[in-house]
Backbone as CSV, one residue per row, in Angstrom:
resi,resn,N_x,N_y,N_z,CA_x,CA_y,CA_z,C_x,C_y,C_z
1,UNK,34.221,186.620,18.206,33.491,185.434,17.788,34.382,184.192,17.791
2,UNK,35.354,183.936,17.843,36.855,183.411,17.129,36.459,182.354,18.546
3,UNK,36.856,183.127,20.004,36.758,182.453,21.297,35.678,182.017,21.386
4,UNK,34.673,182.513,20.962,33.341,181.815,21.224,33.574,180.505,20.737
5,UNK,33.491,180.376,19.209,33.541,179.591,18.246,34.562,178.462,18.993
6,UNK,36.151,178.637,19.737,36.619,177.825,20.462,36.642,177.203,21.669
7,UNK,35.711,178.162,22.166,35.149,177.250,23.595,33.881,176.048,23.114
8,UNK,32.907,176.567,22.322,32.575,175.788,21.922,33.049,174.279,21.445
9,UNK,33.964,174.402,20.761,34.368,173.013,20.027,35.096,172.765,21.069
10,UNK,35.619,173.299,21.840,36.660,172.454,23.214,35.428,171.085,24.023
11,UNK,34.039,172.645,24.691,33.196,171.966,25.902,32.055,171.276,25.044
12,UNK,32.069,171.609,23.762,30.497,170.620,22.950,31.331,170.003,21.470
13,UNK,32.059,170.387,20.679,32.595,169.354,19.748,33.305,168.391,20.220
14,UNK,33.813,168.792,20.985,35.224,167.599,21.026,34.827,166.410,22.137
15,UNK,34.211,166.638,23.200,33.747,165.727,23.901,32.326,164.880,23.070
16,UNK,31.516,165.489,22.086,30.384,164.468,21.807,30.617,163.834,20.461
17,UNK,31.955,164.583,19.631,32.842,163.590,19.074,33.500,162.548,19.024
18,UNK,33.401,163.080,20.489,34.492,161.614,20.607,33.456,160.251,21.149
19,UNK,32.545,160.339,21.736,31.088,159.520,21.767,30.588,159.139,20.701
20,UNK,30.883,159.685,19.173,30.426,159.619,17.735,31.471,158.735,18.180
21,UNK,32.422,158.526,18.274,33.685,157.621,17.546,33.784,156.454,17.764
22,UNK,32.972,156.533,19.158,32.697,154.763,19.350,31.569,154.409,18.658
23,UNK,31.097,155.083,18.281,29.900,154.090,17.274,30.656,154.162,15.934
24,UNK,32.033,154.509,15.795,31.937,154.247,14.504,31.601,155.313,12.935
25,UNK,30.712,156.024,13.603,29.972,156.247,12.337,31.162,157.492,11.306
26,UNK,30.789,156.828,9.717,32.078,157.575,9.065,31.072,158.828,8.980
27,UNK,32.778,159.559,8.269,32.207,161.386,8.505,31.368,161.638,7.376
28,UNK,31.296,161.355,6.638,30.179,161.702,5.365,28.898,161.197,5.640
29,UNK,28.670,160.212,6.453,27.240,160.207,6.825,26.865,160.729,7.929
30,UNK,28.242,161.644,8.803,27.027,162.650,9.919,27.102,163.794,8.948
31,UNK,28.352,164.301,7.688,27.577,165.053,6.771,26.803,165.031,6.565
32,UNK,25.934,163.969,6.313,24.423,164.094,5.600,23.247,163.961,6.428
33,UNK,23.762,163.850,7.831,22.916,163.989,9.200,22.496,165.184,9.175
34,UNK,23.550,166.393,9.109,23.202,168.020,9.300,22.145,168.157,8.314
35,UNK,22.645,167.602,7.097,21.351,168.124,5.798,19.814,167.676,6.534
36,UNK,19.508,166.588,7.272,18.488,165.787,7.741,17.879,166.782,8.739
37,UNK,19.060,167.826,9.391,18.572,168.211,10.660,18.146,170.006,9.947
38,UNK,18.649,170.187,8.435,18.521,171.288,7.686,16.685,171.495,7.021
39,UNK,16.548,170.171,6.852,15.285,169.827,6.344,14.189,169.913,7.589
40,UNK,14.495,169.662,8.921,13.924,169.454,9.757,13.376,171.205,10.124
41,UNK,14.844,171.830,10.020,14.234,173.292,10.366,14.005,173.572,9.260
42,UNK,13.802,173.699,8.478,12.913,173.863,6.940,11.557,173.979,7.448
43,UNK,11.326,172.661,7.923,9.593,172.320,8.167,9.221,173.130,9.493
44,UNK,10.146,173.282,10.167,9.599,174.135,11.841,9.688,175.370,11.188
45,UNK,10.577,176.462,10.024,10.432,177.407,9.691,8.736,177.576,9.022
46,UNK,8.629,176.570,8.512,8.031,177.095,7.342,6.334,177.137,8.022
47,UNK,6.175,176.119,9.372,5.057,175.728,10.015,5.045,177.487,10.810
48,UNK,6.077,178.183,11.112,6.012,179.274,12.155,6.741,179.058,13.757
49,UNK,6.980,177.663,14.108,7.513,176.967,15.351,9.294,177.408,15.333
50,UNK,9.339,178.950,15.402,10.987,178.881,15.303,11.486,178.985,16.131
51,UNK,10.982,178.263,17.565,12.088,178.300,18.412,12.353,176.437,17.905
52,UNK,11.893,175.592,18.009,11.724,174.188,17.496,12.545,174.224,16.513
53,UNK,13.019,175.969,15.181,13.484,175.916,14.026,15.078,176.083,14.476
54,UNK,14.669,176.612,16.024,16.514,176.945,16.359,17.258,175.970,16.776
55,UNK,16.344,174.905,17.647,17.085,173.558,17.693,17.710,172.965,16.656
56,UNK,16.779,172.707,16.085,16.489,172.469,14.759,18.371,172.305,13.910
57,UNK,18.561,173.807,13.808,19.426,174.731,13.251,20.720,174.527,14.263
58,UNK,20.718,174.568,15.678,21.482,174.513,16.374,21.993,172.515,16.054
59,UNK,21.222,171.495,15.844,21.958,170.513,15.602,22.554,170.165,14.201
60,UNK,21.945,171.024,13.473,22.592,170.926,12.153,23.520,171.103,12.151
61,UNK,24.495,172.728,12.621,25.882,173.024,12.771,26.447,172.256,13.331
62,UNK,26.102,171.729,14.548,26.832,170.726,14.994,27.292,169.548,14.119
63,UNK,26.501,169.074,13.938,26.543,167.773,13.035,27.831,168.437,11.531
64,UNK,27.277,169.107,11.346,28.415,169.768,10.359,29.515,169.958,10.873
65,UNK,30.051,170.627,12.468,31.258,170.219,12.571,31.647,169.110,13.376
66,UNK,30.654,168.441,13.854,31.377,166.789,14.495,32.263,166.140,12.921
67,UNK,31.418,166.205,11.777,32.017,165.371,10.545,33.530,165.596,10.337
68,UNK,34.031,166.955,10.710,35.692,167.426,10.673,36.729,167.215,11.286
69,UNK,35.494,167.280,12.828,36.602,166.357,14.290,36.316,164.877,13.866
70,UNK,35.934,164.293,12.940,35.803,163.111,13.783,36.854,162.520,12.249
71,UNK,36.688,162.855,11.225,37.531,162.726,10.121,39.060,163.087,10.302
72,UNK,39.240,164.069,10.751,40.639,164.678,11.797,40.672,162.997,12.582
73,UNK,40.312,162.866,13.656,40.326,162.068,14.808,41.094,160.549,13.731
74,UNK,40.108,160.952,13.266,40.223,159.099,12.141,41.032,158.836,10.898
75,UNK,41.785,160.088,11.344,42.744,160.481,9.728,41.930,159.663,8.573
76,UNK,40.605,160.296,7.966,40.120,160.003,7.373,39.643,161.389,6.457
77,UNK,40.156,161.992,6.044,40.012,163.273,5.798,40.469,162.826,4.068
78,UNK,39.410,163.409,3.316,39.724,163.343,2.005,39.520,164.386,1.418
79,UNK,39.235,164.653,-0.175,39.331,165.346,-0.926,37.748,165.521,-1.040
80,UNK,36.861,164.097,-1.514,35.575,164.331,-1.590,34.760,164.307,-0.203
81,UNK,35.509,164.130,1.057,35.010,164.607,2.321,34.923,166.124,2.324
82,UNK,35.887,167.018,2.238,36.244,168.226,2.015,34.950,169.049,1.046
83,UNK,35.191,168.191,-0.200,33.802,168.422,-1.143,32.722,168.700,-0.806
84,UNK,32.305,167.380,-0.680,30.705,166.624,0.038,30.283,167.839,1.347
85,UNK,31.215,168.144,2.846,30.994,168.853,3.435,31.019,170.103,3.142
86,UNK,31.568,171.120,2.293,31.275,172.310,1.485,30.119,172.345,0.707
87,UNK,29.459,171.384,0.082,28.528,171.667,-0.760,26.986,171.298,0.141
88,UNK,27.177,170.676,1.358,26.397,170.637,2.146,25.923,171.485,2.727
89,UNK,26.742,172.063,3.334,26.777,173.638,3.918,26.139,174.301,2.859
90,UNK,26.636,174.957,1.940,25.782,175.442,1.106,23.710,175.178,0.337
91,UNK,24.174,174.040,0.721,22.358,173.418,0.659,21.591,173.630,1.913
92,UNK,22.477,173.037,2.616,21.561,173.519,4.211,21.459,174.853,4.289
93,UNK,22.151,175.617,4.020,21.765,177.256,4.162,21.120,177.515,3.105
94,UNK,20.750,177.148,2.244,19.371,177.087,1.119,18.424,177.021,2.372
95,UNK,18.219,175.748,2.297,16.632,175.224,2.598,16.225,176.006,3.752
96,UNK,17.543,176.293,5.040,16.853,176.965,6.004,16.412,178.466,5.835
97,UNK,16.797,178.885,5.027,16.155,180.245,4.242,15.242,180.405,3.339
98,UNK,15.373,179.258,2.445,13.783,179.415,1.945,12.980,178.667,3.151
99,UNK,12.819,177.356,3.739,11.932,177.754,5.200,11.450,179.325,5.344
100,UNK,12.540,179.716,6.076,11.977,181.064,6.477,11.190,181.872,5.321
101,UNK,11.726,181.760,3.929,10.712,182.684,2.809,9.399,182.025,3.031
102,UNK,9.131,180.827,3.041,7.817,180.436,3.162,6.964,180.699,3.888
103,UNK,7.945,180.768,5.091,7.002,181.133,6.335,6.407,182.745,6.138
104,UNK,7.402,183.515,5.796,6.708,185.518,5.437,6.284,185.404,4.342
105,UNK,6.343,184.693,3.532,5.322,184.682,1.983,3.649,185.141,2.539
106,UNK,3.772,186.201,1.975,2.026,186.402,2.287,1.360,186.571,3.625
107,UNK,2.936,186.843,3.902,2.561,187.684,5.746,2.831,189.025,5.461
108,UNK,4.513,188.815,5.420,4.805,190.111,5.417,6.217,189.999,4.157
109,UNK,6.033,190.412,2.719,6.127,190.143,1.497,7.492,190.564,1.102
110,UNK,7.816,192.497,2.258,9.060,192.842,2.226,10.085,192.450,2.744
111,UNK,9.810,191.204,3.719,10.871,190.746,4.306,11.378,189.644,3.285
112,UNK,10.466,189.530,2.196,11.401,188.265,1.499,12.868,188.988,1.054
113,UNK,12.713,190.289,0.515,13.832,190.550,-0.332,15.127,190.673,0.882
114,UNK,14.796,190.559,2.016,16.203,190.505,2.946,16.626,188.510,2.566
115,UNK,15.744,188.134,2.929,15.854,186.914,2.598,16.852,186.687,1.341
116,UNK,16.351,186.725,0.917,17.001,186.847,-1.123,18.771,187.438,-0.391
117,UNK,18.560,189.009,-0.318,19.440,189.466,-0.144,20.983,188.111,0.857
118,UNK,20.077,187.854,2.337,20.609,187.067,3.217,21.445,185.777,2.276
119,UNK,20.452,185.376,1.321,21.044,183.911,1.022,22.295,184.306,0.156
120,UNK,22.063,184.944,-0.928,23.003,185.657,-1.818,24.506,186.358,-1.157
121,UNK,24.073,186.723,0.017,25.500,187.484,0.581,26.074,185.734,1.225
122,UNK,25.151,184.801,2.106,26.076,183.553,2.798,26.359,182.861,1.510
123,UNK,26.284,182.827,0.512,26.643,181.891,-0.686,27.868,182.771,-1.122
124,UNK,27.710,184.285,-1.203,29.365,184.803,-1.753,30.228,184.896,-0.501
125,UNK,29.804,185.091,0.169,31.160,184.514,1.557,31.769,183.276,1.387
126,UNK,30.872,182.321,1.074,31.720,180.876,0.634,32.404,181.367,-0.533
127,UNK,31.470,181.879,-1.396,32.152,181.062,-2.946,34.049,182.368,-3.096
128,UNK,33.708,183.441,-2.324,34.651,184.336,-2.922,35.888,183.255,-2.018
129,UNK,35.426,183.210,-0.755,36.835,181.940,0.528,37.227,181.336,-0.752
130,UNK,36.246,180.242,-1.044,36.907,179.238,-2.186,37.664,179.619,-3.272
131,UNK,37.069,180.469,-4.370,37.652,180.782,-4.676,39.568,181.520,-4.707
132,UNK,39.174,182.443,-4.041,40.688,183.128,-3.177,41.444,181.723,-2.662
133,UNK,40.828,180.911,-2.012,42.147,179.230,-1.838,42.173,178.784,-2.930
134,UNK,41.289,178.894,-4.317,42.154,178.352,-5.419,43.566,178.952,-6.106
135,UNK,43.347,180.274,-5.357,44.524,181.284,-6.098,45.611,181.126,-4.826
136,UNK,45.329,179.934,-3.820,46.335,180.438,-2.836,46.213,181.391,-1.801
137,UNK,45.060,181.909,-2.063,45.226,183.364,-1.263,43.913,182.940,0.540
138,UNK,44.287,182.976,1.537,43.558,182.656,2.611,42.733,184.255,3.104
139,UNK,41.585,183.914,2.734,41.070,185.734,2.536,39.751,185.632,3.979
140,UNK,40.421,185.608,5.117,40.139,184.949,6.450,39.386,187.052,6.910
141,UNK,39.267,187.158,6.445,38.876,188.612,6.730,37.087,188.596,6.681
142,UNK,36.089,189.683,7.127,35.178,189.875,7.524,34.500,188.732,8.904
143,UNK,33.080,189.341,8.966,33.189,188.650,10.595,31.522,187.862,10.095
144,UNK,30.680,187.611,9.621,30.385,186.747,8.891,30.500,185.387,7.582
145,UNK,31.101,185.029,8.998,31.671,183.636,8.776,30.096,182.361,8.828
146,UNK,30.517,181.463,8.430,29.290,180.435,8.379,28.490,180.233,9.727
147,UNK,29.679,180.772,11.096,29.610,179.938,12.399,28.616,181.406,13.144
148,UNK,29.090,182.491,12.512,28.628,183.796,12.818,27.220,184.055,12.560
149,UNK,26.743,183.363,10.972,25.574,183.178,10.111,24.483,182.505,11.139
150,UNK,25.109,181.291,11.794,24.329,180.421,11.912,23.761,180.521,13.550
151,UNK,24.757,181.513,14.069,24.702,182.013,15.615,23.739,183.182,15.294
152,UNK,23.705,183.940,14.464,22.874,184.693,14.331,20.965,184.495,13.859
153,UNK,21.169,183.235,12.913,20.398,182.572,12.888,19.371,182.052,14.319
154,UNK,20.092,181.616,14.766,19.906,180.837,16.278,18.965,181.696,17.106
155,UNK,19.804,182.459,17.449,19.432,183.938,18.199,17.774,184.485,17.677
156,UNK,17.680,184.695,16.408,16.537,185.566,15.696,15.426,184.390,15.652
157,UNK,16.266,183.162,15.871,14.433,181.960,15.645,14.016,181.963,17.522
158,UNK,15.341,182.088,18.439,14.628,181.874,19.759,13.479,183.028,20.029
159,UNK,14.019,184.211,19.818,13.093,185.394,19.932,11.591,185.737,18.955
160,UNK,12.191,184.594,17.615,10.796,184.855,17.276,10.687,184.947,16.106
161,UNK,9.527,185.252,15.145,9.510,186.158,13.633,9.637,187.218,13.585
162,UNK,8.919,188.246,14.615,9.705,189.439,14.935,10.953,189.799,14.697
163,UNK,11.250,189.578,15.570,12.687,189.712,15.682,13.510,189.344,14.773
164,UNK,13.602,188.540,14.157,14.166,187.180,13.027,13.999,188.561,11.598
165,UNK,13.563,189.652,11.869,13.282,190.452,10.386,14.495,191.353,10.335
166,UNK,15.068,191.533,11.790,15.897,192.255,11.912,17.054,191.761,11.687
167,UNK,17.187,190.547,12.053,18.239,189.432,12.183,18.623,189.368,10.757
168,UNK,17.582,188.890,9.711,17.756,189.179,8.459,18.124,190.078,7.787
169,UNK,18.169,191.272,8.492,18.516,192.653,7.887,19.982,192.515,8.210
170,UNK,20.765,192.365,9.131,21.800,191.801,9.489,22.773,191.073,8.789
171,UNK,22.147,190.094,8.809,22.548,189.094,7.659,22.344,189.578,6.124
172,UNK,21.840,190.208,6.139,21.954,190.554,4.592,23.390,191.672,4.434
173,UNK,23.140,192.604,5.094,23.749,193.675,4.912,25.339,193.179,5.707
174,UNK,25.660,191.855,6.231,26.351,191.461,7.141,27.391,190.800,5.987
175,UNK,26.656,189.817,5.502,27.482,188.997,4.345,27.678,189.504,2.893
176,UNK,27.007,190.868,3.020,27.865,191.573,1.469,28.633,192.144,1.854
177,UNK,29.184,192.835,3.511,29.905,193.805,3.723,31.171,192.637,3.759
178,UNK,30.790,191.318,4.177,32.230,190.429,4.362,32.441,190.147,2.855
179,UNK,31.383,190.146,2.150,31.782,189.788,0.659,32.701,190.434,-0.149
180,UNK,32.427,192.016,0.297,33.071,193.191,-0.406,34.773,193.115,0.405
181,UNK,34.879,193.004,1.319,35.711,193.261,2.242,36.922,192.241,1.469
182,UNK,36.279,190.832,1.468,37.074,189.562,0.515,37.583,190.166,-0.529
183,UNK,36.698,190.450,-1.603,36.982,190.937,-2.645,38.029,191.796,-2.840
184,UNK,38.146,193.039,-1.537,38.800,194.237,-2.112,40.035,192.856,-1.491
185,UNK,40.285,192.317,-0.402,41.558,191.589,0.157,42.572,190.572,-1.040
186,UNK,41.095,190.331,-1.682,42.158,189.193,-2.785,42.947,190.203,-3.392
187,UNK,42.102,191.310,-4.293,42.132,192.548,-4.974,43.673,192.656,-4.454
188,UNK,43.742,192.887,-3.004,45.151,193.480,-2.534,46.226,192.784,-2.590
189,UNK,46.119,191.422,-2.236,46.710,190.353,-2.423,47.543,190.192,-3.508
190,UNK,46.861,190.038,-4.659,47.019,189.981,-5.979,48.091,190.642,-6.490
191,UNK,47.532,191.971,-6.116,48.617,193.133,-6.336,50.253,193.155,-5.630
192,UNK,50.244,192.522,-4.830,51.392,192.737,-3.978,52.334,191.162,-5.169
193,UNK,51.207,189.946,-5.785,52.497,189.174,-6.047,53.076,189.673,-7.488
């Protein structure tokens, strides 16, 4: 995933970053672009239109990482940039999951609890990372990562609601296994200082 994730930002971050840069625009307000483009697939989830929800989803991430190259680029990189873009991320992966609860509410009732499950495992993948860098500790281990979440995401809205149940099953069972994995790593960490 690692190479994926870097060809990407080579042939699509870094060149339409640098097109952001002549306009100028500071990094906390294409932060709050992604949230705009989070809300957007909210409403294509929740209408049933999820291939519209993968665009959707596919410019959000982006926009979430143009704000890093372009703050990098502009040595403009702060503390409440750092903030602001962490707690964003975390909202946008709210809304685009409840989207999706809305949309199986009263379709099909058992897929909410993957849902539930899904959001709960991408919120302790962040919070255990953060955490573990407050102790120092870089706990870079499991393979549901945000970029992994959101590729997987992608994938399950082009193919469909169908499909998207499985995707969720994935993701659920995906981001507690990276959760647990963190956990036991700090766990080890710890022990060794």
């Amino acid at each position: 995933m690692r190479s994926i994730k870097d060809i990407g930002e080579r042939l699509v971050v870094k060149p339409i970053a640098g097109l952001l840069l002549r306009f100028r625009i500071p990094p906390n307000v294409i932060t709050f672009s992604s949230l705009v483009f989070a809300f957007i697939a909210f409403f294509f989830y929740h209408r049933g239109t999820f291939w519209a929800g993968a665009i959707a989803l596919l410019l959000c991430g982006l926009f979430d990482t143009f704000d890093g190259e372009i703050a990098r680029r502009t040595e403009r990189v702060t503390k409440l940039g750092g903030f602001l873009d962490s707690t964003i991320d975390r909202i946008n992966e709210f809304i685009i999951y409840f989207g999706l609860f809305f949309y199986y509410y009263g379709k099909e009732n058992y897929v909410l609890i993957w849902i539930l499950l899904a959001t709960f495992g991408s919120l302790m993948v962040s919070y255990t990372r953060a955490r573990a860098e407050g102790l120092g500790i870089s706990p870079r281990v499991g393979v549901f990562e945000r970029f992994t979440r959101f590729l997987f995401l992608i994938i399950g809205s082009l193919f469909g609601p169908r499909i998207m149940i499985y995707i969720l099953v994935i993701l659920a069972l995906g981001t507690i296994q990276t959760t647990l994995q963190r956990i036991i790593f700090v766990h080890h960490q710890t022990l060794k200082r």
